[in-house]
N, C-alpha and C positions, 0 to 999 in steps of 0.2 A: 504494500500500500504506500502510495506518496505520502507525501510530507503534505502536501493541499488537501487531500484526502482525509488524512484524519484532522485537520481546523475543519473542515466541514463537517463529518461526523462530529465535533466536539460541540462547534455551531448548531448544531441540529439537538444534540442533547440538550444544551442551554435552553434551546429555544422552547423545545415541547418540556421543559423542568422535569427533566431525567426520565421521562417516558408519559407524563401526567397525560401529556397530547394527544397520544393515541388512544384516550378514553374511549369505547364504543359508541359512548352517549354523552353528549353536551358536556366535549370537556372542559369548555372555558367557565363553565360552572363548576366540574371537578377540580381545573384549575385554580379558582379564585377561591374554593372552601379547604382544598387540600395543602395546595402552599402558601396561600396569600392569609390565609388563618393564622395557622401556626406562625406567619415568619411576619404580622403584625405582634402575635402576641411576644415574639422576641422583642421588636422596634419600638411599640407601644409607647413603652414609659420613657424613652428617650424624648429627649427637648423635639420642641416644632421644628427648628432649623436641623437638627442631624436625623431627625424623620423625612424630613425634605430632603439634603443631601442623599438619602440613602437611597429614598425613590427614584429620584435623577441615573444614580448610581445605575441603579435595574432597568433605567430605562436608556441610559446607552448601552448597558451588556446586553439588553434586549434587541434593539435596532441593530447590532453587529451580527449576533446572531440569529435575528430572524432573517436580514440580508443571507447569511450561510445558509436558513432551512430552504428559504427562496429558490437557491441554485440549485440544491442538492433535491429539493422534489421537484423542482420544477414548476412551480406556480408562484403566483402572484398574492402576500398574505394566506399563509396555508392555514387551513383551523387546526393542525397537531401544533402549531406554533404559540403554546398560550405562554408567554413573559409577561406579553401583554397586558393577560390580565392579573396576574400577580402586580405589575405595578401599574394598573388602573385600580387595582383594589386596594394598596400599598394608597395610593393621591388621597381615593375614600375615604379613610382611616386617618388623614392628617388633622393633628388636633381634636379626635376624639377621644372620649375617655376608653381603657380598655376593658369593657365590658359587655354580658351578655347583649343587653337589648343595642347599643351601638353597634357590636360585630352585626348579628341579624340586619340591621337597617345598613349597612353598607354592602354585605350581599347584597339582598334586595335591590338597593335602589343602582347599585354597579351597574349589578346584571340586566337589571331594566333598561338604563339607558344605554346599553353597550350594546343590545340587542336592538333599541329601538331607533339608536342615534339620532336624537332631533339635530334637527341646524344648531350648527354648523356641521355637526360630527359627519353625520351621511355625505357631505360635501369634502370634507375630509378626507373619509373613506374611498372615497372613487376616482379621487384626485390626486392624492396626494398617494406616492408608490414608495414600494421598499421595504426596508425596514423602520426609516423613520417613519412612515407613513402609516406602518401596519400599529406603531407603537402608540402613534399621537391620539389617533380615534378612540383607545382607549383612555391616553391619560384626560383626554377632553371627557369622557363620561365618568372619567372619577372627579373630576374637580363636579359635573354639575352632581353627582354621587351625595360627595360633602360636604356641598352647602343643602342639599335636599335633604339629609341626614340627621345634619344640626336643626334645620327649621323644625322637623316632627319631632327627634327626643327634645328641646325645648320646649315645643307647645304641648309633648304629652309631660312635660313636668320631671324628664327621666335626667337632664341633665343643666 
């Protein structure tokens, strides 16, 4: 095997978070409850600012390697490629407390918009190619995520 060959294989692993992508069923859901759970509940309590840097972090190792899963299957934003949503769900999370009903409402409201992308995001989406491109449409549904987040545990009193 080349030397090119395994960065892409390595790419491609990054990309689908060590095999999450290949879920049989919705795995940018399996994605966003299986690593974006756990690796908020590591980031959580760290300050806003290094919560921010961290996501940033994920979201260029994500654009590199969703560019690598791109080549390597051959399409255009592959759905095995979920980084994505680890750090559109990682955005979600910014500044919320870490807790039951906050995790639950940043699921939710993620996977809502990531699926439903209002404007700008579907604009985004179609437009914008790559890796950056595949990454941005997510982080745009996590920021509307968690301000959509905050507005309900506020008004339900939870935070």
């Amino acid at each position: 095997m080349e030397r090119t060959d395994r960065r892409s294989s390595l790419g491609l692993r990054v990309a689908t978070l060590l095999g999450i992508g290949w879920a049989p069923v919705a795995p940018g859901t399996v994605a966003t409850i299986v690593a974006g759970v756990p690796c908020f509940l590591l980031v959580g309590h760290l300050s806003w600012p290094a919560q921010t840097a961290f996501a940033l972090f994920v979201y260029a190792l994500g654009w590199v390697a969703t560019d690598a899963a791109e080549r390597e299957l051959g399409k255009s934003d592959p759905s095995e490629a979920v980084i994505d949503e680890l750090c559109g769900f990682l955005v979600s999370m910014l500044g919320h407390p870490v807790t039951f009903p906050s995790i639950l409402a940043g699921i939710v409201f993620f996977r809502l918009f990531d699926i439903w992308k209002p404007w700008p995001l579907r604009w985004l989406d179609r437009n914008i190619h790559g890796g950056f491109g595949a990454m941005l449409d997510d982080l745009g549904a996590g920021i509307y995520a968690n301000v959509a987040g905050l507005i309900v545990l506020r008004l339900a009193g939870v935070i």
